[in-house]
Backbone atoms as SQL, in Angstrom:
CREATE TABLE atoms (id INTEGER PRIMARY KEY, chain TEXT, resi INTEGER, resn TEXT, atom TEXT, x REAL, y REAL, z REAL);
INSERT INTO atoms VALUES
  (1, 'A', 1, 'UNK', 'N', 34.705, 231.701, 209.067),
  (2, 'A', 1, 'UNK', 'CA', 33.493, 232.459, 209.283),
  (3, 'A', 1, 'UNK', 'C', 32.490, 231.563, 210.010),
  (4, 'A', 2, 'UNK', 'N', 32.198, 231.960, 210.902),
  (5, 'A', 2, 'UNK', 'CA', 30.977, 230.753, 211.607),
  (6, 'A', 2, 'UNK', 'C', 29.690, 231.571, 210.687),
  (7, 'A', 3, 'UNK', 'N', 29.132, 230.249, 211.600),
  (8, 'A', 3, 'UNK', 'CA', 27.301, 230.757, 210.683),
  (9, 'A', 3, 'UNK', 'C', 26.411, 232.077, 211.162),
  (10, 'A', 4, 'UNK', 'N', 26.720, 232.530, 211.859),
  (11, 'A', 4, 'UNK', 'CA', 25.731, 234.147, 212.709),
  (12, 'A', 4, 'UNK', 'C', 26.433, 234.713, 211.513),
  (13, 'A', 5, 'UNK', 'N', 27.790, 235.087, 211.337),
  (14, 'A', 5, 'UNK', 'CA', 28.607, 236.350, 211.335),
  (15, 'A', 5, 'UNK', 'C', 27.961, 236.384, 209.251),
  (16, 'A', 6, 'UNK', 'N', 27.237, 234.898, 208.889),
  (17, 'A', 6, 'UNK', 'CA', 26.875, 235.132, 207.592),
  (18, 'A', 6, 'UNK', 'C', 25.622, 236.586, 207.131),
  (19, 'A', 7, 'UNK', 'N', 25.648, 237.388, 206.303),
  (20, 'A', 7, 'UNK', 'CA', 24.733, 238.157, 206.034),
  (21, 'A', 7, 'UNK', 'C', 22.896, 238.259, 206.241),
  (22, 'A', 8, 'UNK', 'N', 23.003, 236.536, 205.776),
  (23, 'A', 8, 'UNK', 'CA', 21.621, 236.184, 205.956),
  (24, 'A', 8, 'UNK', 'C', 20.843, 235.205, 207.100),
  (25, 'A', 9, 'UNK', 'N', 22.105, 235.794, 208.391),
  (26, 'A', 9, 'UNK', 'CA', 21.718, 235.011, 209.172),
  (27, 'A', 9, 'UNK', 'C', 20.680, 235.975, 209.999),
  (28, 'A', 10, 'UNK', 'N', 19.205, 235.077, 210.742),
  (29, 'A', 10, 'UNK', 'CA', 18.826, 233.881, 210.906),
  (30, 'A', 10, 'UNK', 'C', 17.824, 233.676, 209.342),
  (31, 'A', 11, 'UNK', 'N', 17.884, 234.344, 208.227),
  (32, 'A', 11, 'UNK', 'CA', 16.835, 234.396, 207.860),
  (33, 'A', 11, 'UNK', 'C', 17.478, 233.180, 206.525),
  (34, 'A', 12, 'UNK', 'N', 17.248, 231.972, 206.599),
  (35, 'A', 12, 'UNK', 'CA', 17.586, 231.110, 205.571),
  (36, 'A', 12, 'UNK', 'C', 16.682, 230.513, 204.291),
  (37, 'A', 13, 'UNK', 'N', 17.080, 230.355, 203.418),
  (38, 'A', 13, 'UNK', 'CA', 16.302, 229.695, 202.133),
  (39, 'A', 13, 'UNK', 'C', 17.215, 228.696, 201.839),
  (40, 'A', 14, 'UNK', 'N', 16.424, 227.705, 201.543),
  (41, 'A', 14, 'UNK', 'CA', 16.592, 226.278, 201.127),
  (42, 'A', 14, 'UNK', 'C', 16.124, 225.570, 199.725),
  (43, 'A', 15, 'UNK', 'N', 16.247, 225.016, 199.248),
  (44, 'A', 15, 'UNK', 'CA', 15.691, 223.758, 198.342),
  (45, 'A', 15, 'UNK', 'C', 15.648, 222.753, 198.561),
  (46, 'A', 16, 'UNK', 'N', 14.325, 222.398, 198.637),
  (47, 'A', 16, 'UNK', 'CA', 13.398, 221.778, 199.202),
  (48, 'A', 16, 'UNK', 'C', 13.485, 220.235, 198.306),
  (49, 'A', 17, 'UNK', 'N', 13.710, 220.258, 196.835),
  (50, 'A', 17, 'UNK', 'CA', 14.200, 219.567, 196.197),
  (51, 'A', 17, 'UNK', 'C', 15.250, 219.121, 196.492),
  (52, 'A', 18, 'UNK', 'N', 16.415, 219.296, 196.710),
  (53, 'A', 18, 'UNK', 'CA', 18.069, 218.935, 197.449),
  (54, 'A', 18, 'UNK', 'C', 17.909, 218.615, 198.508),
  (55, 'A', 19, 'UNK', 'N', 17.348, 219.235, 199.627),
  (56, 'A', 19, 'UNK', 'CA', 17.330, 218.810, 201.143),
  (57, 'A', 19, 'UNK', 'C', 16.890, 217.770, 200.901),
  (58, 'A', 20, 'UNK', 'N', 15.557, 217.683, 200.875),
  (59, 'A', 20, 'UNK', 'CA', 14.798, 216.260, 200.913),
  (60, 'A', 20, 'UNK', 'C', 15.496, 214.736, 200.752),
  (61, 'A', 21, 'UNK', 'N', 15.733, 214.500, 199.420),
  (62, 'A', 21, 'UNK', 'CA', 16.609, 213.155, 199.297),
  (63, 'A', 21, 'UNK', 'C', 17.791, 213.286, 200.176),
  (64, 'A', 22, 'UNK', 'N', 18.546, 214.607, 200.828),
  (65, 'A', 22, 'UNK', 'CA', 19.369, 213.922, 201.679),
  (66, 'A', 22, 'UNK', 'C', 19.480, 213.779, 203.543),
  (67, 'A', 23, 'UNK', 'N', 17.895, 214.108, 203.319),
  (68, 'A', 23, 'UNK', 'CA', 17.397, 214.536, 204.495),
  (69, 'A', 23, 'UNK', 'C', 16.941, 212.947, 204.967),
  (70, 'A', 24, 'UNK', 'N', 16.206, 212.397, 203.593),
  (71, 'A', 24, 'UNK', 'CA', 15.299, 210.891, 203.957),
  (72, 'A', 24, 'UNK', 'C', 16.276, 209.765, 203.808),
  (73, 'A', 25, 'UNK', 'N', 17.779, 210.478, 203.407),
  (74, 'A', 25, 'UNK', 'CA', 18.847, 208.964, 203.603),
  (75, 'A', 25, 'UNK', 'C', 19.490, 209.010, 204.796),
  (76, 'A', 26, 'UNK', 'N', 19.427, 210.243, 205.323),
  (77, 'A', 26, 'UNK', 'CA', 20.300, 210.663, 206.770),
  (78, 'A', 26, 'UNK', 'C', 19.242, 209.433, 207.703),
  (79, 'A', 27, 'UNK', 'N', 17.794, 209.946, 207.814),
  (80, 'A', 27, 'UNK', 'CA', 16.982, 209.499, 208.430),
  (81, 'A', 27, 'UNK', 'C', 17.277, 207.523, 208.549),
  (82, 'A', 28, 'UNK', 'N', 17.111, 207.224, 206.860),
  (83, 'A', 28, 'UNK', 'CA', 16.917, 206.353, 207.060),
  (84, 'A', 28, 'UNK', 'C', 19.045, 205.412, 207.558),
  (85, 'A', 29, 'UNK', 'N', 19.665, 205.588, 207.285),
  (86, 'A', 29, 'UNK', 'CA', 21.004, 205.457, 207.733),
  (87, 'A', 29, 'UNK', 'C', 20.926, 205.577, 209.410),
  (88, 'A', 30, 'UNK', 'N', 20.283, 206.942, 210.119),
  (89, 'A', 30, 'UNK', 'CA', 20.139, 206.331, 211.778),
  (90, 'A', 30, 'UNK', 'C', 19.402, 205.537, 212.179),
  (91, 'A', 31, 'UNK', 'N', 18.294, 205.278, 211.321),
  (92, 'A', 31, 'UNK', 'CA', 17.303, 204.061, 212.015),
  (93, 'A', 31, 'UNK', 'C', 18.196, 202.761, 212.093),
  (94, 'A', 32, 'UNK', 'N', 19.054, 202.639, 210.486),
  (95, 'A', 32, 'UNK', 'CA', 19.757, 201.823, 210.641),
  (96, 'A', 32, 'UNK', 'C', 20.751, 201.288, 212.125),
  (97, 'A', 33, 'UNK', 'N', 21.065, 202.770, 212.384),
  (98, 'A', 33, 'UNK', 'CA', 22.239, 202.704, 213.156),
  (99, 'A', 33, 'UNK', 'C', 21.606, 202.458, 214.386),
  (100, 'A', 34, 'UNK', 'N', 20.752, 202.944, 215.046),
  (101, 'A', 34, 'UNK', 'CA', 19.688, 202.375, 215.970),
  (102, 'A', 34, 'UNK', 'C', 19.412, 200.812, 216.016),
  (103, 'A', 35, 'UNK', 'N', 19.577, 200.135, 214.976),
  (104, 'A', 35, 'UNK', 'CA', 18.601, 199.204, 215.134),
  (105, 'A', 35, 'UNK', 'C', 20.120, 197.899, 215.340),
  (106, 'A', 36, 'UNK', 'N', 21.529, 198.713, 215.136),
  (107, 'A', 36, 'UNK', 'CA', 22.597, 197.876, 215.054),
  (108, 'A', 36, 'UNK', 'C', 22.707, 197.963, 216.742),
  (109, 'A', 37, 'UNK', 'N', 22.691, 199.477, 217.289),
  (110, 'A', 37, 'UNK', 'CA', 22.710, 199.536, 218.822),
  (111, 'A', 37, 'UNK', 'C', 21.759, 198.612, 219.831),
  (112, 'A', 38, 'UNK', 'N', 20.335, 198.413, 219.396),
  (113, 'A', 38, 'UNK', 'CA', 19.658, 197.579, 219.816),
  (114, 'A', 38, 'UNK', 'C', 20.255, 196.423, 219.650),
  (115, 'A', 39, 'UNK', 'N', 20.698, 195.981, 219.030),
  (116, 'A', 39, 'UNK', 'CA', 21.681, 194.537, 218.493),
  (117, 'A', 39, 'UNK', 'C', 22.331, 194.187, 219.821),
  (118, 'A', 40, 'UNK', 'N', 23.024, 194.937, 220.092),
  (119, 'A', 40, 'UNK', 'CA', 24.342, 195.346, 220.901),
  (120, 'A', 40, 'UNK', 'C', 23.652, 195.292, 222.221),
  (121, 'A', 41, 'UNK', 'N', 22.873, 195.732, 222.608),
  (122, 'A', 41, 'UNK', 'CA', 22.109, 195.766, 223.495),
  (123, 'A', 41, 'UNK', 'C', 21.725, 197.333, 224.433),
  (124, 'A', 42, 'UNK', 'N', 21.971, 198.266, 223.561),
  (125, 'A', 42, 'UNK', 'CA', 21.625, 199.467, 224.162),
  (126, 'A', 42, 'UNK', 'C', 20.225, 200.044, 223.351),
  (127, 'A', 43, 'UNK', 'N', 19.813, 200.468, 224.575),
  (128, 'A', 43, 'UNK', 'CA', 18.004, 200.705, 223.945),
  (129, 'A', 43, 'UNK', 'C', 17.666, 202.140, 224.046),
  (130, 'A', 44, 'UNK', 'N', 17.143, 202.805, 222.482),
  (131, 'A', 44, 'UNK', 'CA', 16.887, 204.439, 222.731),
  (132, 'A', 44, 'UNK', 'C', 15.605, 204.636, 223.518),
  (133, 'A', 45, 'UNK', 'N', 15.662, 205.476, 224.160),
  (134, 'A', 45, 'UNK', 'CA', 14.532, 205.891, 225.038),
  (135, 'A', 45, 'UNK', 'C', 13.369, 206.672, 224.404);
């Protein structure tokens, strides 16, 4: 099933409680990963 063909698509609800903590480790895990690429020598724009 892709995501349109769901009932409640576009209209979504979330928890805001759940997202969050895995929203601010995603975040902080690419800065990480950014900051290994800068290492390397490629620079985000």
């Amino acid at each position: 099933m892709y995501i349109y063909e769901r009932s409640e698509w576009p209209y979504f609800t979330w928890n805001h409680k759940e997202i969050y903590p895995l929203l601010a480790s995603a975040r902080h895990e690419q800065g990480r990963l950014l900051g290994r690429m800068e290492t390397l020598g490629y620079h985000s724009s």
